[in-house]
C-alpha positions as CSV (number, residue, x, y, z in Angstrom):
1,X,17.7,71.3,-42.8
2,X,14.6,70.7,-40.7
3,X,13.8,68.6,-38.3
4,X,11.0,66.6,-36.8
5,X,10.4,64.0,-34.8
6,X,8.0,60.8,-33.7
7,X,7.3,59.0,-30.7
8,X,7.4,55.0,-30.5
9,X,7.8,52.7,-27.6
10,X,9.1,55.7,-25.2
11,X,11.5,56.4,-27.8
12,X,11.9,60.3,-29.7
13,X,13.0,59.8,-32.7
14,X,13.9,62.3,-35.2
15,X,13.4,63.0,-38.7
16,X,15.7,65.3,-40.9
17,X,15.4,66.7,-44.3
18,X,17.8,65.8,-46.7
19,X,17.0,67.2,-50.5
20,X,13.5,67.2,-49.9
21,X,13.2,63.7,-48.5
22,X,12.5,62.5,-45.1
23,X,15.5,60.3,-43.1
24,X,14.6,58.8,-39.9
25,X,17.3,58.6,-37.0
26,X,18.5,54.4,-36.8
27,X,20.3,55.5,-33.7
28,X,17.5,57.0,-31.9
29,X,15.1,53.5,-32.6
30,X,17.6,51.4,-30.4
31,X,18.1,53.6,-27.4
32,X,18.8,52.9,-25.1
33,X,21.1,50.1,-26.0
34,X,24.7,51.0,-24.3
35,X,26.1,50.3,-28.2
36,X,23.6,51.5,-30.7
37,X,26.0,51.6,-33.6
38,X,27.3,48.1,-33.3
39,X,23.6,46.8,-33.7
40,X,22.9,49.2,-37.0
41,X,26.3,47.6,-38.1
42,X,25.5,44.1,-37.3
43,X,22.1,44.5,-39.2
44,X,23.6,46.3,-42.1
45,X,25.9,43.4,-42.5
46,X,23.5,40.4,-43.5
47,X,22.3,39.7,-47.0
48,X,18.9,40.8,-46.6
49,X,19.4,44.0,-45.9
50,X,22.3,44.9,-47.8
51,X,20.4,43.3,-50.7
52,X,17.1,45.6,-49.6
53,X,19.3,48.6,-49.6
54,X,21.3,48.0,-52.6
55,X,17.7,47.7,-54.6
56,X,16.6,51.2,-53.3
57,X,19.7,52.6,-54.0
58,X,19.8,51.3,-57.9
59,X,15.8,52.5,-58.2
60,X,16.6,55.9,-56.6
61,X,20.2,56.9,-57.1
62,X,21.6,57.4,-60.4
63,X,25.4,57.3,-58.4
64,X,25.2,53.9,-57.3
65,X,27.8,51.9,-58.2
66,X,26.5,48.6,-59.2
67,X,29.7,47.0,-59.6
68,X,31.3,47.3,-56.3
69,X,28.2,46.6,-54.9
70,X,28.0,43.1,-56.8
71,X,31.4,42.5,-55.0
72,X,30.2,43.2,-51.8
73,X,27.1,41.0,-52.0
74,X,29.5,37.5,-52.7
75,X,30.9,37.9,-48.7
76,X,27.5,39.7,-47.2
77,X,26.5,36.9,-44.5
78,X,29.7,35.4,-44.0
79,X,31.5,35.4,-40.2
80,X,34.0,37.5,-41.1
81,X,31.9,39.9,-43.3
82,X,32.0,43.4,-41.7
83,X,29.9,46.4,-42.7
84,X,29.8,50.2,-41.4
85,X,27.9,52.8,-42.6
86,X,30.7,55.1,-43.6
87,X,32.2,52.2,-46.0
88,X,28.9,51.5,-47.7
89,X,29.2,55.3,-48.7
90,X,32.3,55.0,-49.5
91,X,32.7,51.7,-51.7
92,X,29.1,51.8,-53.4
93,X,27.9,56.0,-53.3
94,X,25.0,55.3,-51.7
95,X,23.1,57.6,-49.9
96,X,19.8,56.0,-48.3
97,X,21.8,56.0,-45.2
98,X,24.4,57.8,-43.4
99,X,26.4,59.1,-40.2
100,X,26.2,62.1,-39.1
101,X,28.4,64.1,-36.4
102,X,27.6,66.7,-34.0
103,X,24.0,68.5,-33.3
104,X,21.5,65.6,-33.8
105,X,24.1,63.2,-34.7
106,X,23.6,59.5,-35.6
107,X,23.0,57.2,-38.1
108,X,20.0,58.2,-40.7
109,X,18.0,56.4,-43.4
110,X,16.0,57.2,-45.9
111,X,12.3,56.8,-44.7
112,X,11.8,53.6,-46.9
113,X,15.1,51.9,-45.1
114,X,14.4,53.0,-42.1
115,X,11.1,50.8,-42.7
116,X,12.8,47.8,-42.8
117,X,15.1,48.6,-40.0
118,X,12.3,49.0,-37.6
119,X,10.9,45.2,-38.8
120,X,14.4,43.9,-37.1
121,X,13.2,45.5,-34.1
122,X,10.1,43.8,-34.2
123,X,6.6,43.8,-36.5
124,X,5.2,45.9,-33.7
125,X,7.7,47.9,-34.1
126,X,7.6,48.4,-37.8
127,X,4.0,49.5,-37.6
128,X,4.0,51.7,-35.2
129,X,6.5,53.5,-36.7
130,X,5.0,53.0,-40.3
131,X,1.5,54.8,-38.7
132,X,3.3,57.4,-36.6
133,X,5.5,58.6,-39.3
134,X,2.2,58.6,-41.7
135,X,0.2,60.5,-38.9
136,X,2.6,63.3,-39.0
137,X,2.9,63.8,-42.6
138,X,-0.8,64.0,-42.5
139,X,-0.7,66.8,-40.1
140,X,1.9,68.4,-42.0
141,X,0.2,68.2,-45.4
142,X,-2.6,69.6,-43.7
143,X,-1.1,72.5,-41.8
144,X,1.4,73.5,-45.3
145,X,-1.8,74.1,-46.9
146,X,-3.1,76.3,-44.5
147,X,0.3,78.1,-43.9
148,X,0.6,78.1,-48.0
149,X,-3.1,79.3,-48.4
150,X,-2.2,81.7,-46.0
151,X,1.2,83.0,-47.6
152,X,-0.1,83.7,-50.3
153,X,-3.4,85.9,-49.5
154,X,-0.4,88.2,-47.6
155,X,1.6,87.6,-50.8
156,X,-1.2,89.6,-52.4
157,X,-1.5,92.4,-49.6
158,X,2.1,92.6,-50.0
159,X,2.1,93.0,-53.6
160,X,-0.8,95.3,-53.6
161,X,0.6,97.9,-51.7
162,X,4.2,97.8,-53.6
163,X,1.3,98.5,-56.7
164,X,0.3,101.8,-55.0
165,X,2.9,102.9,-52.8
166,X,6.3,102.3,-54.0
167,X,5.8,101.9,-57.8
168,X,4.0,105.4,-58.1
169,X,7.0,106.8,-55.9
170,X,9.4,105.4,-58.1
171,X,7.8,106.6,-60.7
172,X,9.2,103.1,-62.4
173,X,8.6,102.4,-65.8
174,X,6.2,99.2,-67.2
175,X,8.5,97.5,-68.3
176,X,10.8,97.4,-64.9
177,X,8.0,96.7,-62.6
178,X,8.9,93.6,-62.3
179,X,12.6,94.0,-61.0
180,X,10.8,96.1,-57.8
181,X,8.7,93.2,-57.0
182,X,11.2,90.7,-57.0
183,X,13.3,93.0,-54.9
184,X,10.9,93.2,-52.2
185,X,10.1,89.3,-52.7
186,X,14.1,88.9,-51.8
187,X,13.9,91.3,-48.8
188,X,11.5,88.8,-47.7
189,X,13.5,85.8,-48.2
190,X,16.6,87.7,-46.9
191,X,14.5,88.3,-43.9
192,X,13.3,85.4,-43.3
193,X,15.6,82.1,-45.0
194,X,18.8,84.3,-45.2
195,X,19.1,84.3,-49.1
196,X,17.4,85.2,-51.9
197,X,15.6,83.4,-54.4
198,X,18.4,83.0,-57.1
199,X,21.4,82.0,-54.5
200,X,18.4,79.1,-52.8
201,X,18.2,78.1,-56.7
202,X,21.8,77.8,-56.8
203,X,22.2,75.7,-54.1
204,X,19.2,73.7,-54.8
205,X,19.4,73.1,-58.6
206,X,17.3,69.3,-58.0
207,X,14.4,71.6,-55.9
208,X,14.8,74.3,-58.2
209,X,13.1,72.3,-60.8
210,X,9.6,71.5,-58.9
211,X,9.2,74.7,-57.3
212,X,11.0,77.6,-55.3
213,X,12.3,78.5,-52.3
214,X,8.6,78.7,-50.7
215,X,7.7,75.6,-51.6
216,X,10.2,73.6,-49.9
217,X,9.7,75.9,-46.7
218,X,8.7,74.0,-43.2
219,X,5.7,75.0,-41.7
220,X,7.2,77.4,-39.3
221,X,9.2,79.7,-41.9
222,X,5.7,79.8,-44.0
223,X,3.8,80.9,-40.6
224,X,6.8,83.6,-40.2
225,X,6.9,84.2,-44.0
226,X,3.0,85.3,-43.8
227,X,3.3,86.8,-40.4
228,X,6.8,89.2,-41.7
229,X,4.4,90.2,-45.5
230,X,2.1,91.7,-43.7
231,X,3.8,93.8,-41.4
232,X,6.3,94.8,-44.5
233,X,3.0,95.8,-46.2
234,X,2.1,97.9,-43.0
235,X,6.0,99.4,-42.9
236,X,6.0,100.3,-46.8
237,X,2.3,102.6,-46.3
238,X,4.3,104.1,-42.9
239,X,6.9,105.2,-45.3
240,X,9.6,103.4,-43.4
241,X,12.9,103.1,-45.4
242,X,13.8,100.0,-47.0
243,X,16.9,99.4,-44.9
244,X,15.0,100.0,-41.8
245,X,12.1,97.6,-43.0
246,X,14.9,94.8,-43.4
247,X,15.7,95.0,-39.7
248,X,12.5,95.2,-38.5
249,X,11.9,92.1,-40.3
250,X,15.2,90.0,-40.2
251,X,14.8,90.8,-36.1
252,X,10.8,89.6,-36.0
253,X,11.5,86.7,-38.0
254,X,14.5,85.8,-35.6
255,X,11.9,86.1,-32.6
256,X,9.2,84.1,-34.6
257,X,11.0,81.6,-35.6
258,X,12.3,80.8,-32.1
259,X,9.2,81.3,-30.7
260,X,7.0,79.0,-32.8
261,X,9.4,76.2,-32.5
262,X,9.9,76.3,-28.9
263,X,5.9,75.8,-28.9
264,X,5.7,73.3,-31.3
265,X,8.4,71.2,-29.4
266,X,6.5,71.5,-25.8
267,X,4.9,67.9,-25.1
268,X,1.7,69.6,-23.5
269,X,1.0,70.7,-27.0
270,X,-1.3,67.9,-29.4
């Protein structure tokens, strides 16, 4: 799960993955109020926006149970109406927002409800966020598609020198080529995501369906990915042993990783 994050107001507020979509941290919006919950519970409890929510949640979650929701809607707005986000989970299966404990815990929304929680802040609110939150994706879109570009001219190095190096030592037939490249593809993933192609499709069966494991990859792991195909290239023509390769690799992507985000986190960076 990766995560981001914006500026408004003063405020850092961060931005997880979950499935492939964006959720922006409630919590983090209305620091620092002493009691941030009790206003994301006081907002979730009026008509509006459980009417709002309920309307995302029928267009975008095929789990949403209509029924129950219908049943919450005839006391939304009264005085003794109360509404937490844990029990809207739990009564209608929604998932546009949530709670969640520990590291970068809070209360999250999907981007599109987090929206129309900013606008109870205030308009100026809402539109900051609205063009903070569509400034990063730009920078994003534009930096994957350098870091994709990227991967894949390595991707090609890589694949190149499996051609003439380890194939011909092999001495593998036609036929089975294939099973060597995907092997090495995996001691990349392995290296650098900590799985391999088939257990990410596993896990991801929605994903798996658009694209693989590399195209759902943050910008970091893609910069790691094309940094760690290279040097693999570089270790196979050495003649170092696959084993020893894997080491080499799981322990620079480690470094990488760390390294890249700690600079893409420091505030003197634009």
């Amino acid at each position: 799960m990766s995560k981001q994050s914006i500026s408004i107001e003063g405020k850092e507020i961060a931005i997880i993955q979950v499935n492939g979509e964006d959720y922006i941290s409630l919590t983090d919006m209305v620091k620092p109020h002493k009691r941030p919950d009790e206003v994301i519970r006081n907002w979730l409890r009026t008509r509006s926006t459980l009417n709002f929510i309920g309307t995302w949640e029928k267009l975008y979650n095929s789990s949403f149970k209509p029924v129950e929701f219908d049943g919450l809607m005839r006391y939304a707005g009264d005085a003794s109406f109360t509404m937490s986000v844990k029990e809207w989970g739990e009564v209608t299966g929604g998932i546009g927002i949530y709670s969640k404990r520990g590291r970068n815990g809070g209360t999250y929304a999907h981007k599109d409800i987090a929206f129309k929680f900013g606008a109870s802040i205030s308009a100026l609110f809402e539109l900051l966020l609205i063009k903070d939150y569509q400034r990063l994706k730009e920078q994003e879109s534009s930096g994957w598609s350098y870091q994709r570009f990227l991967t894949k001219v390595n991707y090609r190095l890589h694949t190149d020198t499996i051609r003439d190096v380890i194939l011909p030592a092999l001495q593998t037939p036609k036929n089975k080529e294939w099973l060597v490249y995907a092997d090495e593809a995996d001691l990349l993933n392995m290296a650098v995501f900590g799985l391999t192609a088939k257990e990410w499709r596993e896990q991801n069966p929605e994903l798996a369906r658009k694209g693989n494991i590399r195209d759902f990859a943050d910008i970091v792991s893609l910069n790691v990915l094309a940094n760690v195909e290279a040097m693999n290239a570089f270790y196979i023509e050495k003649g170092v042993a696959k084993e020893k390769r894997f080491a080499l690799l799981k322990e620079a992507s480690i470094k990488q990783y760390e390294r890249l985000i700690a600079r893409s986190n420091d505030k003197r960076i634009e």
